[in-house]
C-alpha positions in Angstrom: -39.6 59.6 -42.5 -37.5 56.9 -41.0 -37.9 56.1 -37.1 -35.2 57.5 -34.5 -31.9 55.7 -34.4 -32.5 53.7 -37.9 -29.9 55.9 -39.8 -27.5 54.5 -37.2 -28.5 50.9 -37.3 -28.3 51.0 -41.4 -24.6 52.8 -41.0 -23.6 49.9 -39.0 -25.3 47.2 -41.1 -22.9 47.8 -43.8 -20.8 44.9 -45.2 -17.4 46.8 -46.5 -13.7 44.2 -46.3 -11.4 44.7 -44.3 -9.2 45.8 -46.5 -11.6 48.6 -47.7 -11.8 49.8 -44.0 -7.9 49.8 -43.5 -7.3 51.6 -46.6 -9.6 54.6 -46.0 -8.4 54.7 -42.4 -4.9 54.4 -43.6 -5.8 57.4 -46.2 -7.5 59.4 -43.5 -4.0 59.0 -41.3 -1.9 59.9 -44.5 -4.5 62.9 -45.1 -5.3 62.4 -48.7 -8.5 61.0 -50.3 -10.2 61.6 -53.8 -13.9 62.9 -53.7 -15.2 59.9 -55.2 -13.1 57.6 -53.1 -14.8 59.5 -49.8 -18.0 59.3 -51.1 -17.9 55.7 -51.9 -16.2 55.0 -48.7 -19.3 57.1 -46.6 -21.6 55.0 -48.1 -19.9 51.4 -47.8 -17.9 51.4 -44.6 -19.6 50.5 -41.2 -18.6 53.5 -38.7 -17.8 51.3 -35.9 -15.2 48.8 -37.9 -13.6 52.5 -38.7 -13.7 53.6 -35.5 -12.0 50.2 -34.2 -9.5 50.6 -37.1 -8.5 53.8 -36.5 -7.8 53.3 -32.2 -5.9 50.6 -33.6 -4.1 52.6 -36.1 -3.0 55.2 -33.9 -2.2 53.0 -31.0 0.0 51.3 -33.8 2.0 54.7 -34.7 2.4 55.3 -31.3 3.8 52.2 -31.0 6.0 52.6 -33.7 7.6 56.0 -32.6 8.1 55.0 -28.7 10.7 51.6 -30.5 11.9 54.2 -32.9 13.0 56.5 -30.0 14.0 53.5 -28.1 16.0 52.2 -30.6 17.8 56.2 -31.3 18.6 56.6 -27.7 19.9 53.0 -27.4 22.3 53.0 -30.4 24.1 56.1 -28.9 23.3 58.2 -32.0 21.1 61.0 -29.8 24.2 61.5 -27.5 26.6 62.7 -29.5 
């Protein structure tokens, strides 16, 4: 039987790239992910560098559709 919290402190002591993390936030965004692909990713990604990548993530598409609106409303194309 493990002690309280160590489940926790192993989650976060994984060692998954950076690129691994974006990907499988980027495919949790998108809304499609293989079994296998989850499964790997639940065991090798640190829950806090997902966490961080996915505030970022959205704060990024929000980003995104605020210029995007922006840009429509500017260009006169929304006032016809």
């Amino acid at each position: 039987m493990s002690k309280p919290g160590q489940d926790l402190k192993d989650a976060v002591g994984r060692k998954a790239s950076l690129r691994q993390t974006i990907s499988a936030v980027a495919w949790g965004f998108f809304g499609v992910r293989r079994g296998k692909d989850h499964e790997q990713d639940i065991a090798k990604l640190n829950p806090v560098h997902v966490l961080i990548a996915g505030v970022l993530g959205a704060a990024l598409f929000v980003l995104v559709l605020v210029l995007v609106v922006r840009w429509v409303i500017g260009s006169g194309v929304a006032g016809a």
